[in-house]
C-alpha positions in Angstrom: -25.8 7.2 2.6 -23.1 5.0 0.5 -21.9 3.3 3.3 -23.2 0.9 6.8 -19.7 1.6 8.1 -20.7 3.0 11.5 -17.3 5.3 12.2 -18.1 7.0 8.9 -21.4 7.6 9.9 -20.9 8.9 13.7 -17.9 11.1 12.5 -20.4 12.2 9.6 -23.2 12.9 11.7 -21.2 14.8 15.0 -19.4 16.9 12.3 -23.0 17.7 10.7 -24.4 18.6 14.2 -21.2 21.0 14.9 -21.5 22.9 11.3 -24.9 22.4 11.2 -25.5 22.8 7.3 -28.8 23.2 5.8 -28.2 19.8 3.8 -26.0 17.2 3.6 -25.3 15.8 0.0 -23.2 12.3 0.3 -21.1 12.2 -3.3 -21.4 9.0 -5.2 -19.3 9.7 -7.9 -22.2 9.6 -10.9 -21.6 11.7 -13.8 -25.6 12.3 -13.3 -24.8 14.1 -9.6 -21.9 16.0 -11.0 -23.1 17.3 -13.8 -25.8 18.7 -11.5 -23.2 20.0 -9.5 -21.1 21.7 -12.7 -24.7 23.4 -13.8 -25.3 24.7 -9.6 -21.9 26.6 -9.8 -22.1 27.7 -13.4 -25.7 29.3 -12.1 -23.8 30.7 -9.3 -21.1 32.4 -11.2 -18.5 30.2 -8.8 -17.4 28.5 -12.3 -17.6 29.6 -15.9 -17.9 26.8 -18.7 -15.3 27.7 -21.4 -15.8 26.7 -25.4 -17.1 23.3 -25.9 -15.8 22.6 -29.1 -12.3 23.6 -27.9 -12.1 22.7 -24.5 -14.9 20.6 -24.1 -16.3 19.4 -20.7 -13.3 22.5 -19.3 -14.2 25.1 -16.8 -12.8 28.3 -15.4 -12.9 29.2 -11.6 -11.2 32.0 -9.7 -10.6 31.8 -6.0 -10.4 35.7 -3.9 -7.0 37.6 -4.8 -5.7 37.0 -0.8 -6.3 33.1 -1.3 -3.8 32.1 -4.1 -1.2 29.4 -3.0 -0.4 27.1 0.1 0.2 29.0 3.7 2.8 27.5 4.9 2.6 29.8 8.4 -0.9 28.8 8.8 -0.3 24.7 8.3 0.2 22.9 11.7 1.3 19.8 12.8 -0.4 18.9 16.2 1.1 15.5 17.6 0.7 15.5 21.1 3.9 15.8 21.8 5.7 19.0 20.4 9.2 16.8 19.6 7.2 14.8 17.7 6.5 17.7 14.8 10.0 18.3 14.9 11.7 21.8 14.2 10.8 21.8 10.7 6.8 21.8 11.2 4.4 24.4 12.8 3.3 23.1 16.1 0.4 23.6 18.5 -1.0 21.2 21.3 -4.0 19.0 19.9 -6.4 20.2 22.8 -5.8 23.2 22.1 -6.2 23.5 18.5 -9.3 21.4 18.7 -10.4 24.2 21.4 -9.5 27.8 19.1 -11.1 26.1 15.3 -13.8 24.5 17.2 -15.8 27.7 17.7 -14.8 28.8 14.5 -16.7 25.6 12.5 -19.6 26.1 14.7 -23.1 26.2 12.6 -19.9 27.6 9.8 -22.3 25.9 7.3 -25.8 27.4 8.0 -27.5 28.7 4.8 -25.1 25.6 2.7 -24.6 22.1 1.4 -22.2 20.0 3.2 -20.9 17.3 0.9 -19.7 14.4 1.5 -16.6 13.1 -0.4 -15.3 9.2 0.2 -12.2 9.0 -1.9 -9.2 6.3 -2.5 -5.6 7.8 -2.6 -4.2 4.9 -5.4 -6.4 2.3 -7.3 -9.4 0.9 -5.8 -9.0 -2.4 -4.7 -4.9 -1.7 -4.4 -2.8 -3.1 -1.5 -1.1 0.1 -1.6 -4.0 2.6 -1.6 -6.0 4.0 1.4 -9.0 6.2 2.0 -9.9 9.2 3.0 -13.7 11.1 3.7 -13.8 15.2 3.3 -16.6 17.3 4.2 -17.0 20.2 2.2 -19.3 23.2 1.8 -17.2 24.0 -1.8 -18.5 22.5 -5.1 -15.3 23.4 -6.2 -13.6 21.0 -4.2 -16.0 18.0 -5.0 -15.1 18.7 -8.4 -11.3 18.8 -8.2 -11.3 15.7 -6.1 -13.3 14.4 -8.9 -10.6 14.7 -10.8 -7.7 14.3 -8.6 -8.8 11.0 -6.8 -10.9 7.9 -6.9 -14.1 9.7 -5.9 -17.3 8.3 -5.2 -19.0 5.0 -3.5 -16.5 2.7 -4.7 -14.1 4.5 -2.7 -15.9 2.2 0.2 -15.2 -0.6 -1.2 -11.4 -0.9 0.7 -12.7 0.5 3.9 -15.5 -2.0 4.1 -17.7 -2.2 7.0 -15.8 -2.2 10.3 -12.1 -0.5 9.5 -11.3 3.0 11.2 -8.6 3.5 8.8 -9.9 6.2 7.3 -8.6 9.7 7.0 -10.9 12.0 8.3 -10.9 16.0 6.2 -13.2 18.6 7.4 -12.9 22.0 5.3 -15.0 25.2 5.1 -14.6 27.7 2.9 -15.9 30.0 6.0 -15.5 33.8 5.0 -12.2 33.1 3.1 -10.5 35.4 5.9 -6.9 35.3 5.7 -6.7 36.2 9.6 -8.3 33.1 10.5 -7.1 30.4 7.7 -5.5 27.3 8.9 -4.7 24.3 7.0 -4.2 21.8 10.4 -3.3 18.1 10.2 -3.8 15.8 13.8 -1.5 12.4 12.5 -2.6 10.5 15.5 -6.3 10.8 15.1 -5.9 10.5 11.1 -7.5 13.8 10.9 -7.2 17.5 8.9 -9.3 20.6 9.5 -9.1 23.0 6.9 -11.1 26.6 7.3 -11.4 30.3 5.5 -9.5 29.1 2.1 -10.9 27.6 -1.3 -7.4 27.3 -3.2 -6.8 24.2 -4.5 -3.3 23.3 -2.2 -5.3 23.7 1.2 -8.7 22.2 0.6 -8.3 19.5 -1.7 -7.4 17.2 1.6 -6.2 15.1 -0.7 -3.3 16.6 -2.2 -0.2 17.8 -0.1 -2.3 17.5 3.5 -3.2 13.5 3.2 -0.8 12.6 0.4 1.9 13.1 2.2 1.9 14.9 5.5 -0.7 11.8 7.0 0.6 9.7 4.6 3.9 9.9 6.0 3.4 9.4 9.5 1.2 6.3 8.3 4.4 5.2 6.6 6.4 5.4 9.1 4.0 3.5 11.8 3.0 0.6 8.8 6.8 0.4 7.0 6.0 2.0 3.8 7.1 5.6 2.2 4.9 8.7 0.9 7.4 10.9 -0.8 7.2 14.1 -3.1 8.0 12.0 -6.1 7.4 11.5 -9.6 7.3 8.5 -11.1 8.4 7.3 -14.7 9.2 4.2 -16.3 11.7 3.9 -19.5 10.8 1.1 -22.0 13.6 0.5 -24.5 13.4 -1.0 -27.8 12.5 -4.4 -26.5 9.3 -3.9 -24.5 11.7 -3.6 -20.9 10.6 -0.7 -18.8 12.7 0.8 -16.1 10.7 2.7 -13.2 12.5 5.5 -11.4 11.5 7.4 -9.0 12.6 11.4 -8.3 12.1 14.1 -5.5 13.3 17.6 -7.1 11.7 21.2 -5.3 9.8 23.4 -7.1 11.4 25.4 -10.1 13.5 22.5 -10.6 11.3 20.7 -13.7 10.1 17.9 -11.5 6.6 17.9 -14.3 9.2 18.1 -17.2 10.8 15.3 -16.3 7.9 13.0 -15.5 6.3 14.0 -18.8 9.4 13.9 -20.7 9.7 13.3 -24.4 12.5 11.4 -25.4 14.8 13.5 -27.9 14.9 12.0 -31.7 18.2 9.7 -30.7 16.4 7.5 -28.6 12.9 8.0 -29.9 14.5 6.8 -33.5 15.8 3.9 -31.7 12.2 2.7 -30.2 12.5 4.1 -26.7 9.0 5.9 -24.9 8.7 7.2 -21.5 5.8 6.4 -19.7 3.9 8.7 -17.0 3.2 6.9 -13.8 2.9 10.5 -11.7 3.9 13.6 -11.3 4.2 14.8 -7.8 3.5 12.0 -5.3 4.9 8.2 -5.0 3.8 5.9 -2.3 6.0 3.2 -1.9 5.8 -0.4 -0.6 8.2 -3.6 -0.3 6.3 -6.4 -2.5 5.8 -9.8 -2.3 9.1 -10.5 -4.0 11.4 -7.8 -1.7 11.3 -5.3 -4.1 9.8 -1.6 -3.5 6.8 -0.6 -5.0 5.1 2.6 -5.8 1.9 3.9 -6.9 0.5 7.5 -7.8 -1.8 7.9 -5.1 -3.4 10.7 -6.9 -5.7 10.3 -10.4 -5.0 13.8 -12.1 -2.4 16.9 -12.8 -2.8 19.8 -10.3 -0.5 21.5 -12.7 1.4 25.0 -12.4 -0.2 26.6 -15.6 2.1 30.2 -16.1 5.6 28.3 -18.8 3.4 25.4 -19.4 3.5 25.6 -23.1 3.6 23.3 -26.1 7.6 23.0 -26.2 8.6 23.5 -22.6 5.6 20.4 -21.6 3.4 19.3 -24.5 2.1 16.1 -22.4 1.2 18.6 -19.8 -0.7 20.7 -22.4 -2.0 18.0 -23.9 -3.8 16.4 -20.7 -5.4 20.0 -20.0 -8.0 19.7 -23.4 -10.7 18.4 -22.1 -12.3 17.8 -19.0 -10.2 20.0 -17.0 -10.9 23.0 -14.1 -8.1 26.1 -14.9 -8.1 28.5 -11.6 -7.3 32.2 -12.1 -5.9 32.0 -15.5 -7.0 34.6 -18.1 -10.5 34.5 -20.1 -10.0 34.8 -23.4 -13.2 36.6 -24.1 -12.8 36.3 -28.0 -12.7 32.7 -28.1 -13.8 31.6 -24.5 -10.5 29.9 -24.2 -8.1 30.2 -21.7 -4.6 32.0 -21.8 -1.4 32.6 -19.4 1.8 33.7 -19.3 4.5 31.6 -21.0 1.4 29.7 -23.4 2.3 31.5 -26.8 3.5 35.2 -27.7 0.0 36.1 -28.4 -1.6 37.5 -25.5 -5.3 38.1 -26.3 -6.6 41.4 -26.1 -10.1 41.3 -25.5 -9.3 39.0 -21.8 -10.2 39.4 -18.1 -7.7 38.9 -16.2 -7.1 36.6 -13.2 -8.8 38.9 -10.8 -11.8 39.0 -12.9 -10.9 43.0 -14.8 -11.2 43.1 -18.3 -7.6 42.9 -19.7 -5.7 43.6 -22.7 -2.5 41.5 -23.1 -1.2 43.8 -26.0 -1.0 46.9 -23.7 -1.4 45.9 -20.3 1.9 46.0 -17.7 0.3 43.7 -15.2 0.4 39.6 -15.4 -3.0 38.2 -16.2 -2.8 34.7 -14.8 -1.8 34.8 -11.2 2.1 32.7 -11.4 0.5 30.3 -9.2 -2.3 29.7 -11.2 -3.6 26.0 -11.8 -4.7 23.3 -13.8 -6.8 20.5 -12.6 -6.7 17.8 -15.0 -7.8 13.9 -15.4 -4.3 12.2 -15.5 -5.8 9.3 -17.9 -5.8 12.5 -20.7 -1.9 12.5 -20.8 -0.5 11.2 -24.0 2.0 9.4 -22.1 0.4 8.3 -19.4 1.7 4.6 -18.8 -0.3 1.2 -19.2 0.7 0.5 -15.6 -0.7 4.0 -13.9 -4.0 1.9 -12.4 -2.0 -1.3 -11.6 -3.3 -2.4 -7.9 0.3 -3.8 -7.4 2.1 -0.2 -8.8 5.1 -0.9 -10.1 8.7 -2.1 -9.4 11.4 1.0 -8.5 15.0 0.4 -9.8 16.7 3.8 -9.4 15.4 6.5 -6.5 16.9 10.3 -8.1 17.3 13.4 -6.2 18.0 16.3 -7.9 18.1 20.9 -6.7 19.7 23.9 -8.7 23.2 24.7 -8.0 25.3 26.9 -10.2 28.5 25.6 -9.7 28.8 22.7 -6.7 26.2 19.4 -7.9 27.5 18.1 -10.8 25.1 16.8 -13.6 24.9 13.2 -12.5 26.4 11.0 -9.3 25.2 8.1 -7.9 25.5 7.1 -4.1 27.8 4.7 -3.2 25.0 2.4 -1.3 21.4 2.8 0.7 22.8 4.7 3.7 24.9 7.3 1.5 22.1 7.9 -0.6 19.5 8.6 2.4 22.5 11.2 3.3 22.6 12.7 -0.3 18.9 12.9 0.2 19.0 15.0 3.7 21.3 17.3 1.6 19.4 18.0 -1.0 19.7 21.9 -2.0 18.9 24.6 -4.1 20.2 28.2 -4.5 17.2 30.5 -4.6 16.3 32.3 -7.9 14.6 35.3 -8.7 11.7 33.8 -8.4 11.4 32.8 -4.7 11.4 36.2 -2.3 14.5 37.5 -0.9 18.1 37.2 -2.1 19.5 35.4 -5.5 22.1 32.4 -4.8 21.4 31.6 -1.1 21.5 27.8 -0.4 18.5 26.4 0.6 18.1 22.7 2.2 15.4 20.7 1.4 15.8 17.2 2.4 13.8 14.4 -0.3 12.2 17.8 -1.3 9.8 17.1 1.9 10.4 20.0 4.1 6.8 21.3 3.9 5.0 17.6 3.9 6.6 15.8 6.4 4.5 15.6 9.0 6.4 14.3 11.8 9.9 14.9 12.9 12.6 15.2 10.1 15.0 13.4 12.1 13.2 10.1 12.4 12.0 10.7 9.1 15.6 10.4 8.4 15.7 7.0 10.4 12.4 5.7 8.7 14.5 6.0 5.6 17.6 4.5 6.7 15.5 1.2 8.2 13.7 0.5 5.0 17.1 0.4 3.5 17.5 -2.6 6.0 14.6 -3.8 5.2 14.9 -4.0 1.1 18.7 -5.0 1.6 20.0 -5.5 -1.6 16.6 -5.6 -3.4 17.2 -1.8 -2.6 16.9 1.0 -5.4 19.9 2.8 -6.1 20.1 6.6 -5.4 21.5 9.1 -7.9 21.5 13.3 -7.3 21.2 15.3 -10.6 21.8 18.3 -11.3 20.2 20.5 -14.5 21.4 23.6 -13.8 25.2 24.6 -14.1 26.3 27.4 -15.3 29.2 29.4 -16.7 30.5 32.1 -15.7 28.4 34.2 -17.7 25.3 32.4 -15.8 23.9 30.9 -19.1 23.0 27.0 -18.3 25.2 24.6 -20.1 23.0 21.5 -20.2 20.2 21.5 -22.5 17.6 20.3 -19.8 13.9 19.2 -21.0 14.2 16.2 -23.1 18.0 16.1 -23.2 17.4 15.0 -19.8 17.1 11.2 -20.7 20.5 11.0 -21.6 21.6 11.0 -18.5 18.4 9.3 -16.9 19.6 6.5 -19.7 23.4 6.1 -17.8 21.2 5.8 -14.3 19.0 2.9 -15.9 22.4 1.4 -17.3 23.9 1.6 -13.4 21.1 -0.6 -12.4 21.3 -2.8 -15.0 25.1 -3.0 -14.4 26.0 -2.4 -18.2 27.3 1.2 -17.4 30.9 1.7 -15.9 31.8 4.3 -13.7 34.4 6.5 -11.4 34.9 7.1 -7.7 35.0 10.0 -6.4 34.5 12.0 -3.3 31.4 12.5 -3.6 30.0 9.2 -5.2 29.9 7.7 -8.4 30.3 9.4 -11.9 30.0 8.6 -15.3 32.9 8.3 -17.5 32.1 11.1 -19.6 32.2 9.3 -22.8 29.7 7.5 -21.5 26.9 10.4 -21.7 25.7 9.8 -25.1 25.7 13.4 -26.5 24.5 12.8 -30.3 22.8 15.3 -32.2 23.8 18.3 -29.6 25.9 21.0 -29.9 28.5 20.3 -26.6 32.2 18.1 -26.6 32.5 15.7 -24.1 35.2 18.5 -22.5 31.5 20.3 -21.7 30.5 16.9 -20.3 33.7 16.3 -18.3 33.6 20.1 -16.8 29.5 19.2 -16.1 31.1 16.3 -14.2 33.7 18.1 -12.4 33.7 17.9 -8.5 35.1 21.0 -7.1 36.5 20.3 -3.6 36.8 23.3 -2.1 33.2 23.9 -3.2 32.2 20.6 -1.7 33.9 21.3 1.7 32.2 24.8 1.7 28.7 22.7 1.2 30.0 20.1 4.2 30.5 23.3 6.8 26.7 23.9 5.1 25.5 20.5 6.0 27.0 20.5 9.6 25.0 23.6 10.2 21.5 22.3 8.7 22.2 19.3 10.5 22.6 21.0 13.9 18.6 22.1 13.6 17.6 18.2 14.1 19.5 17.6 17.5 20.0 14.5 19.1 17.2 13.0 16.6 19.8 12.9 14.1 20.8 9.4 13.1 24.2 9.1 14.2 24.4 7.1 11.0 24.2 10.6 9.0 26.6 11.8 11.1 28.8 9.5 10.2 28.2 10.1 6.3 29.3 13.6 6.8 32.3 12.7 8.6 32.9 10.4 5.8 32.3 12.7 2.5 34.9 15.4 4.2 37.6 12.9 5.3 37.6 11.8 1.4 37.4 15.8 0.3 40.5 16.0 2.6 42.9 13.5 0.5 
C-alpha cells in the first residue's frame, strides 16, 4: 500500500471485495514495476514492442474492432436530480445506476489483476492540480496513464492523509460487450464507473471523464474552470510570452494550433511558440487577480490518421520515443508504424489495424482505423514550453474560440467585453463536413466546444462563466472567435491555415497589449485589415478585407439559429445571454 489515507483504503478494499480479483497490484510509478508490466503484455500478445532503434521504448496495441472511439450514447451523467444534468447530458437516477452496473462488476475481475492507479491531474505539489485513484484490470491503461498523468506514489503526496478529495475511477475491461458498455460519471460522490471497453477515451478516467466532466462540476462548486482548451504562450523577440487560451471542436486544428510553428516572418524576427497543452486547460484566479491555467494532463492522446511531418511536425516529433500507437498499421518490413496521411508510401508488407496482413500498394480498405491514437509523453514535444510543470501554471491574456463556417465567422473578431464573449462562446458553431455522419453544411452548436464534457447543466455552466467574469473584473482575459475556414465560391479555403495562423493570433496578442487598433462592428471587434501582417503570402489585403467581411443577412440567419439552440436550455438560461442576443440583432438591424 502507498498510502495510510483511510478513504483510499476502505474505497480500495470494498471495491476489491465487489470484483473480487485474484490480486491486487497498487502502482507506484517505478520504471522497475512498469517495465514488468510492458514485458506481462508483450508475453500476452496485448502489446507488441516495435523497433528499438527507431522507435525506441514505442509499443503497438490494438483494442476489438466494436471498441474504437468514445460512446457518447453510453456516457451518463447521474446527479441526483435529473435538471441538474441538463438537456445536453445522458441522465439516469444514481440509485439506479449504482443498482443495473453493480451486478455487472460483481467478481468482473476473477481469474485478474486489479491495479491500482493514484494519479495527479496537473503538477504534483500544484495549487491547481487534484487527484484521482482508478482501478483497473487493463495493463493497457496503467500504461497510458503512465504517460498521460502524474502516476505513481507521489500522486499522494497532495491528498495526504485525511482529504476525501479524491476522484474515485473504477473500470473493467469486462467482455468488451458493446451491449453492456457504459462510461458513467456520479459528480456528487466524485465518482466514474467505466465497464466492457478498453479504448483509450473511456477508460483512461483521466482524460475526457475526470478532466473535464468532474472537473467541471468541481469548478463550478470551488470557483475555478476545466475547459476543452489548449494552451500556448507567444514569446517575442524580447523574452515576453503571451498565454492564450482556445476551445475549437474537432476537425477544426485545435493540435495544430497548440503545436504551431511560427512561419519564417516571425521566426526570422525571434518569435517561438511554446506548448503548454493541447486539449485541456484548468483555470484559476491567482494571487494577483489574474486567471491561471495549467494542463492537467502530462502527454498527447493524439489523433494519428493526417498527423504528418508538414501538417504537425511537433506532434510527430513527440511520438519517437516512448510512446503507445493504438490500431495503427504494423509495418512488418521495418517494425515501424504507418497510417493514413503519414507519407505517400504505404508499406506493403503491413497488418492492418484489425490485425490482417495488409498491402498498402493494392489494398482498397484504410489500414489505421481514422480514430486511431497516439499516446505520447508531452515532455518529448520540441516545443513544449519551460513553464508546462509550473505548480502556479501560467497567466491567460486572451481566451479564443474558434468552429468551421464557410461563409458567416469571419477570420478574426474580438468580443466587445466578458459578458459578450461568454455569449460568443455559447454560439460557438461548425457546419458539418464529410467527415462527421449525415449531411454536408448543417450548423452544428457547440458551446466552448464542451457539449460532450460538461457534466452538469449547460445553462449554469453558462452562469458559472458569466460569474467568474465578475470575479476577474478587469483582470479578465479578452475573448476573440476565429475562424480558419472561409471559402469561395468554388469551396477552396482562402486562408492558409497551419502556421499562417499566428498572424492573426499576433493581432489578438497586440489587442491585449493595446498596441493594435481596431473597428466596430455588429458583431464585435475587427482588425483593420492592414493590420493582418500578410508578408511572404500570396493574398492582397482585398482577400483580407473580404476574410473580414460580416455578412448581415448571414448573421441574422445565425441569430434565428441561436434563438432556437437557446430554446433547448429553458428557464436555466441566463437572462444575461438573452440579452446578448437581443443585443447583436438590434445592431444587425441598423
Amino acid at each position: 500500500m502507498l498510502t495510510n489515507n483511510k478513504n483510499v483504503i476502505n474505497w480500495v478494499d470494498e471495491m476489491v471485495a465487489l470484483c473480487k480479483p485474484d490480486q491486487v497490484v497498487w502502482i507506484d510509478g517505478s520504471e522497475e514495476q512498469l517495465n514488468a508490466l510492458r514485458d506481462e503484455a508483450l508475453a500476452s500478445g496485448e502489446m507488441e514492442k516495435l523497433n528499438q532503434e527507431k522507435l525506441p521504448g514505442c509499443l503497438l496495441h490494438r483494442t476489438v474492432p466494436n471498441d474504437v472511439a468514445r460512446v457518447e450514447a453510453r456516457t451518463f451523467i447521474c446527479s441526483r436530480k435529473e435538471e441538474d444534468a441538463g438537456p445536453t447530458n445522458n441522465w439516469c437516477d444514481p440509485k439506479e445506476m449504482y443498482a443495473k452496473l453493480t451486478p455487472m462488476y460483481d467478481g468482473v475481475m476473477k481469474g485478474r489483476t486489479m491495479y491500482v492507479i493514484p494519479y495527479s491531474m496537473g503538477p504534483i505539489g500544484s495549487p491547481l492540480a487534484k487527484v484521482g485513484v482508478e482501478l483497473t484490470d487493463s495493463i493497457y491503461v496503467v500504461l497510458n496513464m503512465d504517460i498521460m498523468t502524474r502516476m505513481g506514489k507521489a500522486a499522494f503526496e497532495n491528498l495526504g492523509e485525511t482529504s476525501d478529495d479524491f476522484v474515485r475511477g473504477l473500470h473493467s475491461k469486462a467482455d468488451i460487450d458493446p451491449e453492456n458498455r457504459y462510461i458513467v460519471h456520479f459528480p456528487e460522490d466524485n465518482t466514474i464507473w467505466s465497464i466492457n471497453s478498453g479504448y483509450g477515451g473511456n477508460v483512461l478516467l483521466g482524460k475526457k471523464c475526470f478532466a473535464l466532466r468532474i472537473a467541471s462540476y468541481q469548478g463550478k462548486n470551488e470557483g475555478w474552470m476545466a475547459e476543452h482548451m489548449l494552451i500556448l504562450g507567444i514569446e517575442n523577440p524580447k523574452g515576453e510570452v503571451t498565454y492564450i487560451s482556445a476551445a475549437f471542436p474537432s476537425a477544426c486544428g485545435k493540435t495544430n494550433l497548440a503545436m504551431l510553428i511560427p512561419p519564417e516572418v516571425y521566426a526570422k524576427q525571434g518569435y517561438k511558440v511554446w506548448t503548454v497543452g493541447d486539449d485541456i486547460a484548468w483555470l484559476k484566479p491567482g494571487k494577483d487577480g489574474r486567471l491561471y491555467a495549467i494542463n492537467p494532463e502530462n502527454g498527447f492522446f493524439g489523433v494519428a490518421p493526417g498527423t504528418n511531418e508538414k501538417s504537425n511536425f511537433n506532434a510527430l516529433a513527440s511520438t519517437k520515443k516512448n510512446t503507445i500507437f493504438t490500431n495503427v498499421v504494423h509495418n512488418l518490413d521495418d517494425d515501424t508504424v504507418w497510417w493514413e496521411g503519414l507519407d505517400k508510401n504505404p508499406p506493403e508488407n503491413a497488418v492492418e489495424w484489425t490485425g490482417k496482413p495488409w498491402n498498402g500498394k493494392t489494398s482498397t480498405e484504410k489500414g489505421a482505423h481514422p480514430n486511431s491514437r497516439f499516446t505520447a509523453p508531452a515532455i518529448n514535444c520540441p516545443c513544449i514550453s519551460p513553464e508546462f510543470n509550473n505548480p502556479e501554471g501560467v497567466p491567460i491574456s486572451a481566451m479564443v474560440f474558434g468552429g468551421r463556417r464557410a461563409k458567416t465567422a469571419p477570420l478574426v473578431y474580438q468580443s466587445f467585453d466578458w459578458n459578450h464573449g461568454v455569449f460568443v462562446g455559447s454560439t460557438m458553431a461548425s457546419e458539418t463536413t464529410a467527415a462527421a455522419t449525415g449531411a454536408v453544411g448543417v450548423v452544428r452548436r457547440d458551446p466552448m466546444a464542451m457539449l460532450p464534457f460538461c457534466g452538469y447543466h449547460m445553462g449554469d455552466y453558462f452562469a458559472h462563466w458569466l460569474e467568474m467574469g465578475e470575479k476577474l473584473g478587469d483582470k479578465a482575459p479578452k475573448i476573440f472567435n476565429v475562424n480558419w475556414f472561409r471559402t469561395d465560391d468554388e469551396g477552396h479555403f482562402i486562408w492558409p491555415g497551419f502556421g499562417d495562423n499566428m498572424r492573426v493570433l499576433m493581432w489578438i496578442v497586440d489587442r491585449c497589449k493595446g498596441t493594435a487598433d481596431a473597428v466596430e462592428t455588429a458583431i464585435g471587434y475587427e482588425p483593420k485589415p492592414e493590420d493582418i501582417n500578410i508578408e511572404g503570402l500570396d493574398i492582397d489585403v482585398d482577400v483580407v478585407k473580404n476574410l473580414l467581411n460580416v455578412d448581415v443577412d448571414l448573421w441574422k440567419e445565425e441569430a434565428k439559429g441561436i434563438h432556437e439552440f437557446y430554446a433547448k436550455f429553458g428557464d436555466k438560461l441566463p437572462a444575461e445571454l438573452s440579452k446578448q442576443l437581443t443585443a447583436l440583432e438590434e445592431r444587425l438591424s441598423k
